[in-house]
C-alpha positions in Angstrom: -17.9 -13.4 -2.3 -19.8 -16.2 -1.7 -23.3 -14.7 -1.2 -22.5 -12.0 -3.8 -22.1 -13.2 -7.0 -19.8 -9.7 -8.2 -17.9 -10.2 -4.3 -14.3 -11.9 -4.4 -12.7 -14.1 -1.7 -9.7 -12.1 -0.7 -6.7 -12.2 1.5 -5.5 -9.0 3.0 -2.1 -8.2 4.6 -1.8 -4.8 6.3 1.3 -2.9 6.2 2.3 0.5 8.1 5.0 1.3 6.2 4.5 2.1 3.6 0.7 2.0 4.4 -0.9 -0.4 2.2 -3.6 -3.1 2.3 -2.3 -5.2 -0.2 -5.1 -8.2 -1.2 -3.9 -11.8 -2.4 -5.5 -14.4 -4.4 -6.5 -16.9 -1.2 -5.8 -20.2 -3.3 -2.2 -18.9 -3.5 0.6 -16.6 -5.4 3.3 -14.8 -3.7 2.5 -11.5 -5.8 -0.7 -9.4 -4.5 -3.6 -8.9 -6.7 -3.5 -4.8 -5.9 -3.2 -2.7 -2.9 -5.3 0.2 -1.7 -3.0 3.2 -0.1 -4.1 3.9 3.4 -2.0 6.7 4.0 -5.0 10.0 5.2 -7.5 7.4 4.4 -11.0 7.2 6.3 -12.5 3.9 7.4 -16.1 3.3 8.7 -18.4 0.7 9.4 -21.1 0.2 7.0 -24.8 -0.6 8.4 -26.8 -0.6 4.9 -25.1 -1.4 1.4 -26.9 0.5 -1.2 -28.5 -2.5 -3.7 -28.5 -5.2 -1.3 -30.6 -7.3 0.7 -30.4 -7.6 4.3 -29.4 -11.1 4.3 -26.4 -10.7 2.0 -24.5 -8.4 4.9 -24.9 -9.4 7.9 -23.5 -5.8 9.4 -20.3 -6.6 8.9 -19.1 -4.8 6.2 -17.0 -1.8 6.6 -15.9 1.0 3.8 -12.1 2.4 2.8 -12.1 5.9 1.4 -9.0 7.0 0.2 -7.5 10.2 0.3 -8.0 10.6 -4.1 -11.8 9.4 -2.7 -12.1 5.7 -4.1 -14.4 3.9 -2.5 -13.7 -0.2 -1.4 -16.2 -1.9 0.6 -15.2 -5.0 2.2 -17.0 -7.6 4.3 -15.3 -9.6 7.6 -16.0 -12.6 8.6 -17.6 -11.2 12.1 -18.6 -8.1 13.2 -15.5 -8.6 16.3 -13.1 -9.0 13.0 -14.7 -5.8 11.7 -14.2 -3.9 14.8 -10.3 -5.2 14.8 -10.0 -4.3 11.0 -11.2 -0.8 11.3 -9.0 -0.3 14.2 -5.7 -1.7 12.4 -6.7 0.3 9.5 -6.9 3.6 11.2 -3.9 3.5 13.1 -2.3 2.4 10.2 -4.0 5.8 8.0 -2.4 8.0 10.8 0.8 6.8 11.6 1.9 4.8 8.5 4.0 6.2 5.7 
C-alpha cells in the first residue's frame, strides 16, 4: 500500500476452521473488512506483477486463487514472511473446513 497508490495496508488473521483469511483495518475495528475462503484454494509465489515496475515488488508478493477462481494478490513484508504465508495458507486450503 504504500508504494502502490490502488494497494491497502491490511491485517490478516488466518483461520483453519472454517478456512478463512479474514483482513482488518490495521488502525483498528473488531469487525473484518472481508475474508477470502481458502478452502481447495491455490497459493503461489508471484515473481512479476503484470503493470508494475520492478521497484514496486520487491519479489515478495504471492497470489490466492480461489476455488470460484478470484484472483488476490498480496505483498509481505519479506520474502521469509512470504515463504511462511504461503505455507500457512496451504495447509490451511487442505485441511481446513
Amino acid at each position: 500500500g504504500h508504494r502502490r497508490k490502488n494497494w491497502k495496508v491490511r491485517k490478516f488473521v488466518l483461520r483453519e476452521d472454517p478456512a478463512y483469511l479474514h483482513y482488518y483495518d490495521p488502525a483498528g475495528g473488531e469487525e473484518p473488512l472481508g475474508a477470502i475462503h481458502l478452502r481447495g484454494c491455490v497459493v503461489t509465489a508471484v515473481e512479476d506483477m503484470p503493470d508494475s515496475k520492478k521497484y514496486d515488488v520487491d519479489n515478495i508478493l504471492f497470489e490466492i486463487i480461489t476455488a470460484n477462481e478470484i484472483h488476490y494478490y498480496l505483498q509481505a513484508a519479506s520474502s521469509a514472511e512470504r515463504t511462511e504465508w504461503i505455507k500457512a495458507i496451504q495447509a490451511v486450503s487442505r485441511t481446513g473446513k
